[in-house]
C-alpha positions as a printed Julia matrix, in Angstrom:
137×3 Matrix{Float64}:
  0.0     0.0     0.0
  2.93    2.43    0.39
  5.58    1.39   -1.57
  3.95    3.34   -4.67
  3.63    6.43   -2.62
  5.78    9.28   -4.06
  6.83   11.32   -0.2
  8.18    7.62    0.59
 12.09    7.27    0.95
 13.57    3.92   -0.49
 15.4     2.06    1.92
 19.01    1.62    1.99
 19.05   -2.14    1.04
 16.77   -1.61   -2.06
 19.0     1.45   -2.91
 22.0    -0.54   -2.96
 20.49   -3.17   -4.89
 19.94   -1.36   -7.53
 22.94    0.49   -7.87
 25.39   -2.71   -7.57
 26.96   -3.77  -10.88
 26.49   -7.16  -11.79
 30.01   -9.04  -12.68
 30.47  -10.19  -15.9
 31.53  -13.8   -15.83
 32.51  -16.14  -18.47
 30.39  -18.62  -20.21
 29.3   -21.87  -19.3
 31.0   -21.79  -15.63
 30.04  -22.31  -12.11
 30.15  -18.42  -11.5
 27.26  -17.85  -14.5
 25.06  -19.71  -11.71
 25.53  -17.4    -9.18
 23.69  -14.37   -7.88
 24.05  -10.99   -9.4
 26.31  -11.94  -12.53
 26.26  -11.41  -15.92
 27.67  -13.99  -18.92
 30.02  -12.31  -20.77
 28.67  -11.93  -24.63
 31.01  -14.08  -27.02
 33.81  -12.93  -28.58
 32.91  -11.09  -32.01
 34.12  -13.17  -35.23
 36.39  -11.27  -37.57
 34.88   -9.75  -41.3
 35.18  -11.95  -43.86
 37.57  -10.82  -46.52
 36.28  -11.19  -49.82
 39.03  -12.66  -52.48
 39.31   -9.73  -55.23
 40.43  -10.58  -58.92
 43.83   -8.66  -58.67
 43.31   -7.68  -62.39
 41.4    -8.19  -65.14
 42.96  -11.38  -67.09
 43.12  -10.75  -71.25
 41.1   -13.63  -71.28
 38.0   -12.49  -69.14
 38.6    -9.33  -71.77
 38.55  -11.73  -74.83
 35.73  -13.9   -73.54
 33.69  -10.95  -72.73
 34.25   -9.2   -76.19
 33.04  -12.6   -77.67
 36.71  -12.66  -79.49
 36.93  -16.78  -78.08
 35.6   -19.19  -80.65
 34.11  -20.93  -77.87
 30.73  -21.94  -76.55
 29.66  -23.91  -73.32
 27.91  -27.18  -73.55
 25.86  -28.02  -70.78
 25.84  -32.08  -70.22
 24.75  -34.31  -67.89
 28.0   -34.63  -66.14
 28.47  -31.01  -66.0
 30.03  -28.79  -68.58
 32.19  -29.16  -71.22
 33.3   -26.47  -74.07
 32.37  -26.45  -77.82
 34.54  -24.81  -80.45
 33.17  -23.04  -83.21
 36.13  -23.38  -85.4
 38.33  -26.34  -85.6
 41.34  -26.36  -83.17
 43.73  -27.42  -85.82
 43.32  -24.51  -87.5
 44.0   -22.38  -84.47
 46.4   -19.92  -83.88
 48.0   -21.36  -81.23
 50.52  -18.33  -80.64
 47.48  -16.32  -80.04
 45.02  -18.78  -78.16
 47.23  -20.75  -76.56
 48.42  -17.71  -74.05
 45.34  -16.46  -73.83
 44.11  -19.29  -72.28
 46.9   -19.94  -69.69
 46.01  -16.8   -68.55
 42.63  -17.53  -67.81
 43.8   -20.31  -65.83
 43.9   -17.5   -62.79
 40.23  -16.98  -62.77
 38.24  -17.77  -60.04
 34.66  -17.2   -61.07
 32.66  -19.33  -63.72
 32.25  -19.53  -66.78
 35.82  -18.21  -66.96
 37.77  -20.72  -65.05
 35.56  -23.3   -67.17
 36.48  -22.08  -70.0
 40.53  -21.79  -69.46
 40.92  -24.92  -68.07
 39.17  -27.16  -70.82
 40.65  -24.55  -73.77
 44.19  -25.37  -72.23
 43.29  -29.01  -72.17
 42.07  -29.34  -75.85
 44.43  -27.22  -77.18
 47.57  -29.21  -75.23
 46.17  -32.16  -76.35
 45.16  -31.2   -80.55
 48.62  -28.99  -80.77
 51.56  -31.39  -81.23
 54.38  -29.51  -83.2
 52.38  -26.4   -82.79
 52.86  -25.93  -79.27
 56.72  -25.69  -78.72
 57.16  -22.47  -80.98
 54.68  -20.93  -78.37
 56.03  -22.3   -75.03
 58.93  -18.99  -74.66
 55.03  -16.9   -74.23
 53.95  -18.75  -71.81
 56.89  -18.48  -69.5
């Protein structure tokens, strides 16, 4: 009946327990069971740092430009690359380090792209591919 009453003084005890800081204890201990503590809030998790191209390959350029005589296949088994012209009659000083630089590409279709181009044109070159390998290095 008079606790609500505004002339009323609080009494010391209440006053004190209101003003007393609660410790901050860590997690999953036998101090987060006892009276007048606090759990300590985890620990925050660092940002997440996003991997960035660190330039723009001639390849993505190429590809982009529509300059590859390339198209994707989409199979069953995933995805393989069609050529529009025949890789003999490539020119493998050109294509060939094009594509080895598009083997640093990270996103698709690109990677796609540079790593089956390098296999089909490693595999179809034979005596074209040894005039080109001082470009590559």
């Amino acid at each position: 009946m008079w606790r609500n009453c505004p002339g009323r003084r609080m009494s010391s005890s209440s006053a004190r327990k209101r003003l007393t800081p609660k410790r901050i204890v860590p997690p999953f201990s036998t101090e987060s069971l006892q009276k007048n503590t606090r759990v300590a809030a985890p620990p925050k998790t660092p940002q997440k740092r996003y991997f960035l191209q660190p330039r723009a390959t001639s390849f993505r350029m190429f590809y982009d430009r529509g300059d590859l005589p390339i198209k994707m296949d989409y199979l069953i088994g995933g995805f393989k690359i069609a050529w529009t012209v025949d890789i003999d009659k490539l020119d493998y000083g050109l294509y060939l380090p094009l594509f080895f630089d598009g083997l640093s590409e990270t996103q698709h279709p690109y990677k796609t792209y540079a790593r089956q181009g390098v296999q089909d044109l490693l595999a179809h070159g034979g005596d074209k591919i040894y005039p080109v390998i001082p470009q590559l290095i």
